[in-house]
C-alpha distance (Angstrom), angle and dihedral (degrees) to the residues before:
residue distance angle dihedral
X1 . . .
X2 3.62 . .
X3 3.97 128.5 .
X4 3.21 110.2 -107.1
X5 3.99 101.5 179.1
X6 3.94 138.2 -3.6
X7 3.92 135.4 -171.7
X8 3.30 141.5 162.7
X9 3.95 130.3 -134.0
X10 3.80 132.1 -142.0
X11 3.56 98.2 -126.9
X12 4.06 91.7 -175.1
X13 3.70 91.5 55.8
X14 3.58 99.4 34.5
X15 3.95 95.9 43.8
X16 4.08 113.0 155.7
X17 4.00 89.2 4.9
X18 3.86 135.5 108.5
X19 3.35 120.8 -119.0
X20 3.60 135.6 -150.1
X21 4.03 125.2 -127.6
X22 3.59 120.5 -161.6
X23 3.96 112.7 -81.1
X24 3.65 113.9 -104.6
X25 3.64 135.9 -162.5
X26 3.76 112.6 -126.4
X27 4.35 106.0 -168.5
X28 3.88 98.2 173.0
X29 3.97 101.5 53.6
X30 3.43 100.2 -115.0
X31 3.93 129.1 104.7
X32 3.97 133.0 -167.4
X33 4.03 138.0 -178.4
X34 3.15 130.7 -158.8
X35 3.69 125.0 -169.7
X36 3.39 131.5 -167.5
X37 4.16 119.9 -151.8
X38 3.79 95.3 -151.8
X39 3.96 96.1 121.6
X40 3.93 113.0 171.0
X41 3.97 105.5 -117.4
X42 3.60 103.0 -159.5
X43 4.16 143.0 0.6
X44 3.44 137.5 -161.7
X45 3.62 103.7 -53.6
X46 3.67 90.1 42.3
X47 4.23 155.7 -104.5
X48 4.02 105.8 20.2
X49 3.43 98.3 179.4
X50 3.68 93.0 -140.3
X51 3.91 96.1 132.9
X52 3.72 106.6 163.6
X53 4.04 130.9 38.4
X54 3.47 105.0 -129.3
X55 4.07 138.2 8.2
X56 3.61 103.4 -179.3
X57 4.22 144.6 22.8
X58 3.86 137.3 -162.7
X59 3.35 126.2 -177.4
X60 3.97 122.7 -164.8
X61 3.66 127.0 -173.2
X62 3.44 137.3 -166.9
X63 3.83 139.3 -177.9
């Protein structure tokens, strides 16, 4: 199955939120995520406690 879009989310900034990916186009009726747990634990100014990449996911679709 080829990958048909990828972004990544500033979970520091975006803490307790949803957050949009790009829209895709699915033609063949089938639909798969993949998420990678590779969240960024601290910056410059120090710990950010933001120790995974991603908690929850909805997908809508729409004719």
């Amino acid at each position: 199955m080829p990958t048909l879009t990828g972004f990544s989310v500033d979970q520091v900034g975006h803490r307790g939120q949803w957050v949009a990916s790009p829209a895709v186009q699915i033609t063949d009726g089938v639909f798969a995520g993949k998420l990678h747990d590779r969240g960024k634990d601290w910056n410059s100014s120090g710990a950010t406690d933001a120790h995974h990449a991603v908690d929850a996911v909805r997908a809508e679709c729409s004719a």
